[in-house]
N, C-alpha and C positions, 0 to 999 in steps of 0.2 A: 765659653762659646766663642766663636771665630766671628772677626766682626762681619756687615752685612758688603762692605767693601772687598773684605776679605774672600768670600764668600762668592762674588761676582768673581772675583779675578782665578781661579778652579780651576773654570775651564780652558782659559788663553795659559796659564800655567801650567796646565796638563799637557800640552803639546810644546813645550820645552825637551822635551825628553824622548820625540821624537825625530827619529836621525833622518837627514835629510827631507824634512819638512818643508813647502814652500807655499808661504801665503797665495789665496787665489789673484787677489791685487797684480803678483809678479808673475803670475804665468801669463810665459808670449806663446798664444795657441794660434797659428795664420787658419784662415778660413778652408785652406784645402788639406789640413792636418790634423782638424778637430779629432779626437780622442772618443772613443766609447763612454767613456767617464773622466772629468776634467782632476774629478776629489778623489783619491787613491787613499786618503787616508784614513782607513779604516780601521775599526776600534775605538777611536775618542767620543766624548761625553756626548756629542750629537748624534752618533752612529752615523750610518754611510749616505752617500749621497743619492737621494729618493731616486731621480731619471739618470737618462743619458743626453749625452750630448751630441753625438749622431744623429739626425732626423732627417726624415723623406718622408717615400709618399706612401710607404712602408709602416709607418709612427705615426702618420696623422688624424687625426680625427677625436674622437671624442672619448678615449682612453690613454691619447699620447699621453707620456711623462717626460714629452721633451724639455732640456732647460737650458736650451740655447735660445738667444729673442735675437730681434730686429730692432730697427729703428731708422727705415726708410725713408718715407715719404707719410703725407696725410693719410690716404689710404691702406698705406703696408707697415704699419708696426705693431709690437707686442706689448705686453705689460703682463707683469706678474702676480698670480691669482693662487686658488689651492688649486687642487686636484681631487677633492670630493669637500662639499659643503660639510657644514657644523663647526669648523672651528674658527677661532679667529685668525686676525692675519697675527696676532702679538704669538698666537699658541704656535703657529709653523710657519713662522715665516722664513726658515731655513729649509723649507719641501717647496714653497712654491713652483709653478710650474706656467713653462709662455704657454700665455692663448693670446694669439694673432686677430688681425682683421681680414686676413686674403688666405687663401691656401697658397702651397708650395712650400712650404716651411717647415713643415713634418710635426707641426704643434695642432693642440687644438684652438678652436676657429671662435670667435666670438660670435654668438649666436645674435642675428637680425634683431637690433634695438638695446643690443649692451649700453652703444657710446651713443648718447643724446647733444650732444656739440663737443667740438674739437678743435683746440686751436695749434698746427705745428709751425714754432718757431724755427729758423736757420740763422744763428750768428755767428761770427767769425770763429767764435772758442768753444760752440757748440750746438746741439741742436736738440729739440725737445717737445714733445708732447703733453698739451696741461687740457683737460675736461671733464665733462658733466658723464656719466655713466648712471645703470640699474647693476649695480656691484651685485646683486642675487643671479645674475645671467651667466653669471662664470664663478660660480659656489662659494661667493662671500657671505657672509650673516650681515642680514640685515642688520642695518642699523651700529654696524663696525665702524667705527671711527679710525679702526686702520693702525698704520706703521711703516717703517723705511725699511725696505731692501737696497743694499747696496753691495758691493763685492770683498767689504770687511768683516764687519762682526767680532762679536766678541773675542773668540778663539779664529779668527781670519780665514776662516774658510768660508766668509762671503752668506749671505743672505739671498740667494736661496745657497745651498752648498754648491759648489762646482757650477753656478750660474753662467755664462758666457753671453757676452752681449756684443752685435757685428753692426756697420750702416755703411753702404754705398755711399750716402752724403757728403763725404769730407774729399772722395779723392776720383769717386765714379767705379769703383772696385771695393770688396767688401774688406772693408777695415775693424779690427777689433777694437773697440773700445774697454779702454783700461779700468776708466773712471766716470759711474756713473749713480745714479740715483732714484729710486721709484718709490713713490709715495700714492698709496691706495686706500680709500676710506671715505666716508659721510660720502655715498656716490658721487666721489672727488676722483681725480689722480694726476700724475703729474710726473714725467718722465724722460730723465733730462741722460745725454749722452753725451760727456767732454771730450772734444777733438784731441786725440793724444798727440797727436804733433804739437801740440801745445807746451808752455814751459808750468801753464798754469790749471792745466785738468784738474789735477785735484782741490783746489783752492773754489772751481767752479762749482763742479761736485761735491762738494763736502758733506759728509757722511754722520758728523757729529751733533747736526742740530734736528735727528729724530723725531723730535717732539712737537718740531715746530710746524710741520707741513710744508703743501705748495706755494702759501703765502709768503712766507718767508724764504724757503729753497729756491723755489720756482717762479716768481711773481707772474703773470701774463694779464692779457685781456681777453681770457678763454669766457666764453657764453654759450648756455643751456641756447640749443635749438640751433647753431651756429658753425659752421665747417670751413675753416679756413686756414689758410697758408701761407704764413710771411716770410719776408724779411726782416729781421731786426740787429739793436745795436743790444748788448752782450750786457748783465744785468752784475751789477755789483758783488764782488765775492759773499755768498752768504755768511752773515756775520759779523760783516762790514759796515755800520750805518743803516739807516733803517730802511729795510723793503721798498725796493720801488721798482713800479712795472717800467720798463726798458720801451723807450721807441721804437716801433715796429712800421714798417711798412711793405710797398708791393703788396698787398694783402689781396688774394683770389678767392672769393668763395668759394662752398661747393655744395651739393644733396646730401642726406644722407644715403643714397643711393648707389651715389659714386664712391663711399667710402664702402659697401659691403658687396660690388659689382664684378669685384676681382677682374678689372677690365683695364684700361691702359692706364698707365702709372700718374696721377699725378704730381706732377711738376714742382720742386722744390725752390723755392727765389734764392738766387744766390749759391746752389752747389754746383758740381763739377756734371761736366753734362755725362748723363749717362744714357746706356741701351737700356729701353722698355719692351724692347719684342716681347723677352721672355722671364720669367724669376728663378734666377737661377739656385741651386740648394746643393748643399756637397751632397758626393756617394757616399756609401757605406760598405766599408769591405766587414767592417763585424759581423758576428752572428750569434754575438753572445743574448740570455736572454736579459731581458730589466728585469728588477724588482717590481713587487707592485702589480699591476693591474695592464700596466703598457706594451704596445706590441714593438717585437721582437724587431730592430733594424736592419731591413735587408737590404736586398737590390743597388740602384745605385739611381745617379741620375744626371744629366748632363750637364755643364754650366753653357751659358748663352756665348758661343762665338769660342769656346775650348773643346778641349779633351774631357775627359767625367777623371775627375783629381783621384787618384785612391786615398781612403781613408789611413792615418797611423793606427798602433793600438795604445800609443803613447801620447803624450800631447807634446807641441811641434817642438817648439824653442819653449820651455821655460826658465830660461836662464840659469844662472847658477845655483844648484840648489843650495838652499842655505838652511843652517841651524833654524834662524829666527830673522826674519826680517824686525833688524831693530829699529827704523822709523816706525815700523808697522805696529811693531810693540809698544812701544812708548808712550804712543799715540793713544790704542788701546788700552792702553796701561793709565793715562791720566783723565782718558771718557769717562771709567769706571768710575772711577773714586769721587 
């Protein structure tokens, strides 16, 4: 019998053998080039990737299977949930699917009284959402204590597959985020997104302490009944020394109100200024259908103060494609064991 180690490692070894392979980690998708589907590779032990990556106003609502997220502002970001109750998040947390707080996103929408406080940090190497939630508002089982999404995974096609995670915050223009981390469970969550201009994204992010939560990953000063918006100074690589919530300041309350109001953005301490007219969301030249349940991405839609970008069918830059990303492996390769 093959050991239990053995055993785990199947599926990241199964996708050795497929030619030009590229972990989701390495793909550069820009925000005006996103792809129908980010995970092309189809056939392996997880099978295809559940939604698309495309979304408007076309996808949204309460059958999207879009799984591209946000991560804005207090009011404007996403987190990763299923797409029909009963399972846990440990059974699919490779399907998950964004449900947002605001429309405009082509996701579906977190229903009035999901998030019961919320606290969103801004520091210099990243930014991040840690709070109190009713995880049954957006098809989790009660009483789930949860799991980490992240954009690796065992076999590196990322947690949900083909996930893609974007934030105005770091430069005022929607920037993809390389490296990040979402932890959902005990109506907890906590959701951190590393500035890739960073030398240190991944170290911030770190993907390997699953087990441990937003106590450990994420620390904050998030409070049930509480909506606010800081400043803060950047919390010790997880890993490193023992947890400790990080200096925070600038801190703005707010309603819950103004978090489900879809009305002017608020204000992030510490990022780059940007336009709140309007939220902008790419086109879609696809017309392929989903799998699943979700509608079909049509139409298009304009960004605030451009042209409406055409969609690729490809995704933009993902660099070189390679065999095997071997940091990626390695890495993967000593989680397991």
């Amino acid at each position: 019998m093959p050991s239990k180690s053995f055993t785990a490692l199947i599926p990241l070894l199964s996708i050795l053998f497929v030619h030009g392979f590229t972990p989701l980690v390495d793909k550069r998708v820009p925000w005006d080039q996103i792809p129908y589907k980010v995970d092309t590779d189809v056939g392996l032990a997880r099978g295809d990737q559940l939604g698309y990556n495309i979304c408007n106003s076309t996808t949204e609502g309460p059958q999207s299977l879009c799984q591209t997220a946000y991560i804005n502002s207090l009011d404007d970001f996403c987190i990763w949930a299923p797409s029909i109750p009963g399972k846990t998040v440990g059974e699919i947390e490779g399907e998950m699917i964004a449900w947002c707080t605001r429309p405009g996103h082509g996701t579906r929408i977190m229903p009035e009284g999901t998030l019961t406080g919320v606290q969103l940090t801004k520091t210099p190497d990243y930014i991040q959402v840690v709070g109190f939630m009713d995880q049954t508002k957006i098809n989790m089982v009660a009483g789930d204590e949860g799991g980490e999404m992240d954009p690796h995974g065992a076999d590196l096609r990322g947690n949900p597959m083909g996930g893609l995670l974007y934030t105005n915050a770091f430069t005022g223009t929607y920037t993809q985020v390389i490296e990040w981390h979402d932890f959902n469970g005990g109506n907890y969550f906590c959701f951190k997104a590393c500035d890739p201009r960073g030398k240190d994204d991944a170290n911030f992010c770190q993907h390997i302490y699953d087990t441990q939560g937003c106590g450990f990953n994420a620390p904050s000063n998030a409070k049930d009944k509480v909506f606010e918006s800081c400043a803060g100074d950047s919390q010790a690589f997880p890993g490193v020394g023992a947890p400790q919530v990080p200096a925070s300041s600038s801190c703005s309350q707010y309603q819950s109100t103004d978090i489900y109001g879809g009305g002017t953005q608020v204000p992030v301490p510490g990022a780059s200024t940007i336009s709140f007219s309007s939220t902008p969301t790419p086109s879609a030249s696809s017309t392929k259908s989903s799998t699943g349940s979700g509608t079909t991405p049509t139409g298009s839609r304009t960004s605030s103060g451009s042209s409406s970008p055409s969609q690729s069918s490809n995704a933009g830059s993902v660099g070189i494609p390679t065999f095997l990303s071997i940091s990626g492996f390695l890495l993967s390769l000593f989680s397991l064991l």
